[in-house]
Phi, psi and omega in degrees: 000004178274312162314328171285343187277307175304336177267338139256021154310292191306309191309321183293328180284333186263347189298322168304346153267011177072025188239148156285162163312145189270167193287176209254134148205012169258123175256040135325283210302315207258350182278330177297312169283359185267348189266336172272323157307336174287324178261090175315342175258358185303101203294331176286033169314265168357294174286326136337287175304286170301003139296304189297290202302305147323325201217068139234127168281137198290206178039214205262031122344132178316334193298292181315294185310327196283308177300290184318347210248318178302315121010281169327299187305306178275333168290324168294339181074018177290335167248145174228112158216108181311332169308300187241099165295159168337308174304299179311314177323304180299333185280313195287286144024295173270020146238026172243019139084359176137167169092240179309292174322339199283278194315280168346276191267044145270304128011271191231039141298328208262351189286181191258014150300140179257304170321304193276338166307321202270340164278351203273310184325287165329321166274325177295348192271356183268336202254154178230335189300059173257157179232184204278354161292318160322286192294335214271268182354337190246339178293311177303282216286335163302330172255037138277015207036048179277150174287317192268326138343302161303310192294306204320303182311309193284011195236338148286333162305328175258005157071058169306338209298323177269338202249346148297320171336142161299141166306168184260135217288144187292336188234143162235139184263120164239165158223092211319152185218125187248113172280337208178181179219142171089177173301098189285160203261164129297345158315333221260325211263332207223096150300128208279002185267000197247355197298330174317256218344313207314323191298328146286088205293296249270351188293326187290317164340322162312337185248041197279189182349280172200160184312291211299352169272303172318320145328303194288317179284356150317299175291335173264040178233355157298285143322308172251050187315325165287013157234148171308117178294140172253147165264150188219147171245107237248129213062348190226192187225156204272106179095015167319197163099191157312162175252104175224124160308341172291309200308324196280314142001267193289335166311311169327274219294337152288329197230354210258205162218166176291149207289298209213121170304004187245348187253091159335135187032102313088015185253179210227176166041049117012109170233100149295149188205149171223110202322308173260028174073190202257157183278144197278326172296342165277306129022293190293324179275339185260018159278304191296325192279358193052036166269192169239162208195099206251104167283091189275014144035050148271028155227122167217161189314133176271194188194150192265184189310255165013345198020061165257141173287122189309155163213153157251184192357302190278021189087351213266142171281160212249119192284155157221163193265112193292300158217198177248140203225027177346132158313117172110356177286130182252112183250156178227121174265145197233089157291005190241345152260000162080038192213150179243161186227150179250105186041272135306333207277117146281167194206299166200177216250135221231356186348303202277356158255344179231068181273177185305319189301292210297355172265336164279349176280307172314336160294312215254334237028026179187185172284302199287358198261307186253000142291301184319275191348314190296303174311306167326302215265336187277314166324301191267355159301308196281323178291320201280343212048074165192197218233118173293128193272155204298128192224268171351057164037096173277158197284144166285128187231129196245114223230054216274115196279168194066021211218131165292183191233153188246130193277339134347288242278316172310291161323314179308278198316342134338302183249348181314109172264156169038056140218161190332091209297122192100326196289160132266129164227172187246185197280139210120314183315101148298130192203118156288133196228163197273131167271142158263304194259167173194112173278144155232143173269176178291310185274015160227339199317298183301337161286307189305307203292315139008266189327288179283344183297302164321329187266341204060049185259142166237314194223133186311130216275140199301336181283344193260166188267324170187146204230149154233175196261014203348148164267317243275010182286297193270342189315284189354283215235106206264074166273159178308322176315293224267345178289322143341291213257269186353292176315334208273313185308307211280340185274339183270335185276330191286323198267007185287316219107017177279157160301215082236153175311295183257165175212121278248008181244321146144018188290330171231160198287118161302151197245106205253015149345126198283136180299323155327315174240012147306309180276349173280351217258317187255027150251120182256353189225139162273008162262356178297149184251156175230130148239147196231141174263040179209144169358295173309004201271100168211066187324122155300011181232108188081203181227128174240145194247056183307151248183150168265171178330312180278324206301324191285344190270339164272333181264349165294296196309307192251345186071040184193141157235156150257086176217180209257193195267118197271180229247182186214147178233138200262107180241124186229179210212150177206172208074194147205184229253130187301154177296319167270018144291170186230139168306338209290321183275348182273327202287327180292308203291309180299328113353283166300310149338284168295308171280345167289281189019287205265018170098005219121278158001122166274068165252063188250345200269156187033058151198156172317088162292107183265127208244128170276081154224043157336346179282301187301118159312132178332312197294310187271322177286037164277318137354256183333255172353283204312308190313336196283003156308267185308049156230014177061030190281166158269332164177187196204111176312089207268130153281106193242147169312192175263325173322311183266319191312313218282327169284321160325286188324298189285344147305288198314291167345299196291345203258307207266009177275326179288336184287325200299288171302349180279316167128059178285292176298129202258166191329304184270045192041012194342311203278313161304336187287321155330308195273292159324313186258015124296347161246029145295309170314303190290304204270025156272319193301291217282333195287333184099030180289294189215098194283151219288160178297127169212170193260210197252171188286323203293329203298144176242151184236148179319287188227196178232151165250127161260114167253146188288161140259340210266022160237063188231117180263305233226125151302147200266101195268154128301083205268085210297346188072024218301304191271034163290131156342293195285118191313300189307347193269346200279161172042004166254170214265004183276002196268097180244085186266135190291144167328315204268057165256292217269012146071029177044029180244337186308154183280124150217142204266353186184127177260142192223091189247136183166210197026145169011318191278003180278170188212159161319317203268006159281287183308337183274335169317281198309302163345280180318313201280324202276002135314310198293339201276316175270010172264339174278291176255018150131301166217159154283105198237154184258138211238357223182109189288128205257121176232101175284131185217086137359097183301350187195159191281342174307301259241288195300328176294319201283319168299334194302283202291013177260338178098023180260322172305348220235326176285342185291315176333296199293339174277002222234145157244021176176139188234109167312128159242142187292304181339318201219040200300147188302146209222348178216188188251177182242116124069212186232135175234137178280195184261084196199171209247103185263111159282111224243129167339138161323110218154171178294297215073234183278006172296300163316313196068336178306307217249273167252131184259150151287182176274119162017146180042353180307143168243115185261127182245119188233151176287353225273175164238028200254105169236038192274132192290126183082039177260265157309358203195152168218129162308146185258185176283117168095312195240126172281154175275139191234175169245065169287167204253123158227170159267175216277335193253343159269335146320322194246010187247351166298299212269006182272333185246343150095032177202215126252098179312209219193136173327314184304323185300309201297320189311305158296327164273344159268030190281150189038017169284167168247108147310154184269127176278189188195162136226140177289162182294165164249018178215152182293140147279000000 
């Protein structure tokens, strides 16, 4: 009974927060309450029974597993529990999404009662989360000629499992909710400070925007019982940012409905909407959820007789209000003209949320129901020998003759399962394609294992080449939070088939490496697709995708993604690069650049950028690849030589022989496996067998961008803007301004080199400058506290053995030990060089912060509010974006130097360069 006494001891605990019980998944807890359900004189009976039935989590939990077997039990008629008949049994059953439940009413379909096979049949003819122990059983038993076997198959063959479903309603009554003005982050839905939580929706739920917005959408829900609240980014565009499934999670959980009454905090069908539409990786999470995801394009440029676009003061264009989408404004969406309406009114036209695919994820609740489905009906099609009949959306395949591939268009066209044997396609194709690599990060990590335990995946699919676990989220700061949670991830992803960071028998030093560039290190092909579950999955190798939670959790379980083949904006570069640049300032300048180009236009957002810098080695064009998060790409493509691909390769190898020695690799060898079929790659490369990727001559592009270098003089900040008038201009990442804006006075309060856009030759940066800085003036002294994070323990061994590591030592008031790892997060901070553990660090926000109000020049790519930095009383916290040397000569001067000063401390460092190719690719 200790487990159950501990467990409402916790219930009493949360009631004090306002919380419910929490869901169930352990099964100690459900064998204790099902042995009190069983005891008719039990005085907790009662609250038992709405534990079991109400609050125990579904798929493969032990929770699950344990309901089901009881479940089972009652239907055989060995437990009489008057509460749950038989008939109720099969209904708890057919909401438990899989796993145990399957195995269960498999069981006793296959079983010789004829009455309960044909009701167990009947609920399996509803599921679609079978796997291949699951089909074979039902393959077996078919050709063994069982009957009830047969019905099943053939009623997977008409995919009934989908086409019973109620339609999805021709009109839906929505009521505007204004989340925000301007691009809301995911910070704003999901705070990254809040990330312990997420695996607990409804306690994370708590922090979605602020109570008083929650507040506010209670009361129009209140007001409007018959309609859906939309949340809106109102001028801006909606989920940039991280890729998270909690936010869309908590969007649900606010505004949505429930998936299932037996399944706690749980919803579904979300409708977001954005004045420029949805960030495409939040789009893709609210499709897993069956919501709709609205570009509403009520703001638009105005234009004069002549329809040149007006502008003001500042060059910027001057927006007008198309129509209004006001809080608390009652709109109706029409599926079936695909339009959206203000009573009678049309306002616009919605097509592009409700394509065929995207009405069957909403009809189905979810993405993942009709990815199963889609298998299940090719299965039992194929066991019956016949021809599955068309129930499905056939994907659309966009075909142009005479038209070249684009290297995406290529890549697609590679990996594509089930189309149309021969076609080539271009972009606009729906298309399922094979994942080779696949990341989970730590702060998301526990929703993916979530994720697969709902689908009822136990081991990672044969199809994919390597998939890893990252720490690197949780690194800072070893708290109780991350202590709690880390082991449980690393060991559940460890016993999945994941790579993991920590390992989970304590046998090798853990590894707290940004997860980016673990996965640019074991993608060996540059045809390879990739998912990742943070933004940032944007390889300098292959095309990578960032991802929510489930998405990463759907390309483990099956080895398969879906979306359709994105459009490509083409970018090459011509000049060069001044000596006291950094690349770091050409990746802001390609931004700036590309929005003077297009008037303004981003046309870069939900689409590929495929960037010709084949001269940079995998590490530095990562610099580049990675930034195309904030440049709002869906994602992004590097076109490399063969010369330089071959060196990148033979980087990765050596990276991935040390995870090999430390003892990393797991029973099926993955990580040799890796390594193997990079040097399959390279000697495709050398012989001219299969020469590095490039796209056709032939290829059309959205648009093309030529960024100049040679008129980037000044390093390029990335400006959060806190105080523009205009709200919606604030916290996005296009306000990219030259050294000399800020006249060499501005105040800075914390210098930050790290996260992901950082390199080996960035830490060799810093080094260099604080030699040159004591050769000038004597000593170093820091005016502004400088917090140094390595992205990988590689970067420190390789500096150790160059002789850099030993000056960062020597400049430092503080060294991270793996020994003694930090038990609280920091603070307060001096003016002094902290080297910090391999990791986000402030990039993440979760862990460790600047101090309130600071104003920060950071390498990072996060300058979104209250991410790295929080506002105080009178002074907002600000981010700025830099390369590493005006980053460590800021916080050396407690300032934003003045061109000359910046000129003079890089003299004679090697900054990282770039030259354009000198031959067409």
């Amino acid at each position: 009974m200790n487990i159950y006494n501990d467990y409402i001891k916790e219930i009493e605990e949360r009631k004090l927060q306002g919380l419910h019980p929490k869901p169930i998944d352990t099964a100690e807890l459900v064998s204790e309450i099902i042995a009190q359900i069983k005891d008719l004189d039990n005085v907790n009976r009662e609250d038992s029974l709405q534990f079991f039935i109400y609050n125990t989590l579904p798929g493969t939990t032990s929770a699950a597993g344990e309901k089901a077997k009881f479940l089972k039990d009652i239907i055989l008629g060995g437990s009489v529990v008057k509460e749950i008949t038989p008939a109720f049994a099969f209904e708890l059953l057919s909401h438990m999404k899989g796993g145990p439940s399957i195995e269960v009413l498999l069981d006793l379909a296959l079983g010789s009662d004829a009455a309960i096979a044909k009701d167990a049949a009947e609920v399996l003819k509803t599921q679609v989360y079978l796997y291949d122990a699951d089909t074979k059983r039902l393959k077996d038993a078919y050709d063994n000629g069982n009957a009830v076997a047969k019905d099943i198959l053939e009623s997977y063959a008409k995919a009934e499992f989908f086409t019973k479903l109620p339609e999805t309603p021709e009109e839906i009554k929505i009521v505007t909710f204004i989340a925000g003005e301007g691009d809301i982050s995911t910070d704003l839905l999901s705070p990254g400070n809040q990330a312990h939580s997420r695996s607990d929706r409804e306690l994370h739920g708590k922090c979605m925007i602020t109570p008083e917005a929650q507040a506010e959408i209670q009361a129009l829900q209140a007001q409007h019982p018959d309609k859906s609240v939309m949340l809106i980014a109102e001028k801006g565009t909606m989920g940039v940012g991280s890729s998270r499934m909690s936010g869309v999670n908590n969007v649900a959980l606010w505004t949505g409905k429930k998936a299932s009454k037996y399944i706690p905090f749980v919803n579904i069908a979300p409708i977001v909407g954005g004045t420029n539409g949805i960030s495409p990786i939040f789009l893709t999470t609210v499709d897993v959820t069956g919501g709709i995801g609205i570009d509403l394009q009520n703001w638009k440029k105005k234009v004069d007789a002549n329809g040149n676009v007006v502008r003001n003061e500042k060059d910027e264009p001057i927006l007008e209000e198309v129509y209004s989408v006001a809080t608390g404004t009652v709109l109706t969406i029409n599926t079936k003209t695909q339009k959206l309406y203000n009573g009678d009114k049309e306002l616009i036209d919605i097509s592009k949320a409700l394509t065929p695919q995207k009405r069957e994820f909403i009809k189905a609740g979810g993405s993942y129901a009709i990815v199963f489905g889609k298998k299940i009906q090719t299965f039992a099609a194929q066991t019956l020998g016949i021809t599955a009949p068309t129930v499905f959306a056939p994907a659309k395949e966009i075909s142009k003759e005479g038209q070249g591939l684009t290297a995406v268009e290529k890549i697609f066209n590679k990996n594509a399962v089930g189309v149309t044997p021969g076609k080539v396609l271009h972009a606009g194709s729906d298309v399922r394609v094979k994942v080779n690599i696949v990341g989970s990060q730590d702060t998301t990590g526990l929703m993916t294992a979530q994720e697969l335990e709902a689908m009822a995946a136990t081991v990672i699919s044969p199809l994919v080449d390597g998939a890893y676990q990252s720490g690197c989220h949780t690194a800072s700061v070893w708290d109780k939070k991350a202590q709690a949670n880390i082991p449980k991830l690393m060991k559940f992803m460890n016993d999945f088939g994941l790579i993991t960071a920590r390992d989970p028998k304590g046998e090798y030093h853990s590894m707290t490496d940004v997860i980016h560039k673990v996965l640019n290190d074991i993608t060996i092909d540059e045809w390879a697709i990739i998912i990742g579950g943070d933004s940032h999955t944007r390889m300098s190798k292959g095309v990578a995708f960032g991802a929510d939670s489930g998405t990463v959790a759907l390309a483990l379980a099956t080895g398969e993604a879906s979306m359709p083949i994105p459009e490509s904006v083409k970018v090459t570069f011509k000049g060069s690069m001044k000596e006291h640049m950094d690349f770091r300032d050409v990746v802001h300048a390609t931004q700036s650049q590309m929005l003077h180009q297009f008037g303004g236009e981003n046309v870069f957002q939900g689409r590929i950028i495929e960037v010709h810098i084949g001269t940079l080695l995998a590490d530095q064009a990562f610099t580049f690849t990675d930034w195309t998060a904030e440049m709002k790409a869906k994602a992004s493509i590097c076109i490399s030589q063969d010369e330089t691909l071959i060196e990148s390769l033979e980087i990765a190898k050596s990276r991935i022989k040390i995870m090999i020695d430390k003892g990393m690799d797991n029973k099926n060898q993955v990580l040799q496996g890796l390594i193997d079929k990079a040097n399959k790659r390279i000697e495709e490369i050398r012989s001219g067998e299969k020469p590095a990727l490039t796209p056709d001559a032939t290829a059309k592009y959205y648009a093309e961008v030529v960024i100049d270098l040679d008129i980037i003089d000044e390093p390029m900040i990335a400006d959060p803007d806190v105080n523009n008038e205009d709200v919606s201009k604030r916290y996005t990442h296009d306000t990219i301004r030259d050294l000399s804006y800020y006249g060499g006075d501005k105040k800075v309060d914390l210098g930050f080199v790290g996260s992901c856009m950082v390199h080996k030759d960035d830490l060799k940066i810093v080094s260099q400058m604080l030699k040159n800085i004591e050769k000038n003036q004597g000593e170093v002294k820091f005016n502004a506290p400088l917090v140094v994070a390595a992205p990988t323990y590689n970067i420190i061994d390789e500096l150790k053995a160059e002789g850099d590591w030993e000056y960062l030592q020597k400049y430092s008031g503080f060294e991270f030990s793996d020994a003694l790892p930090k038990s609280t997060a920091r603070t307060e901070y001096e003016n002094i060089m902290y080297l910090e553990r391999p990791g986000c660090n402030l990039c993440m926000g979760n862990q460790e912060k600047a101090e309130k109000g600071d104003t920060v020049m950071a390498t990072s790519t996060r300058l979104f509010q209250g991410r790295v930095v929080e506002d105080r009383d009178g002074k907002k916290g600000e981010s700025l974006l830099a390369s590493t040397p005006v980053v460590v000569l800021s916080a050396i001067l407690g300032r934003i130097p003045n061109i000359e000063e910046y000129k003079v401390a890089v003299e004679g460092i090697n900054l990282t360069k770039f030259a354009p190719v000198s031959t067409k690719l």
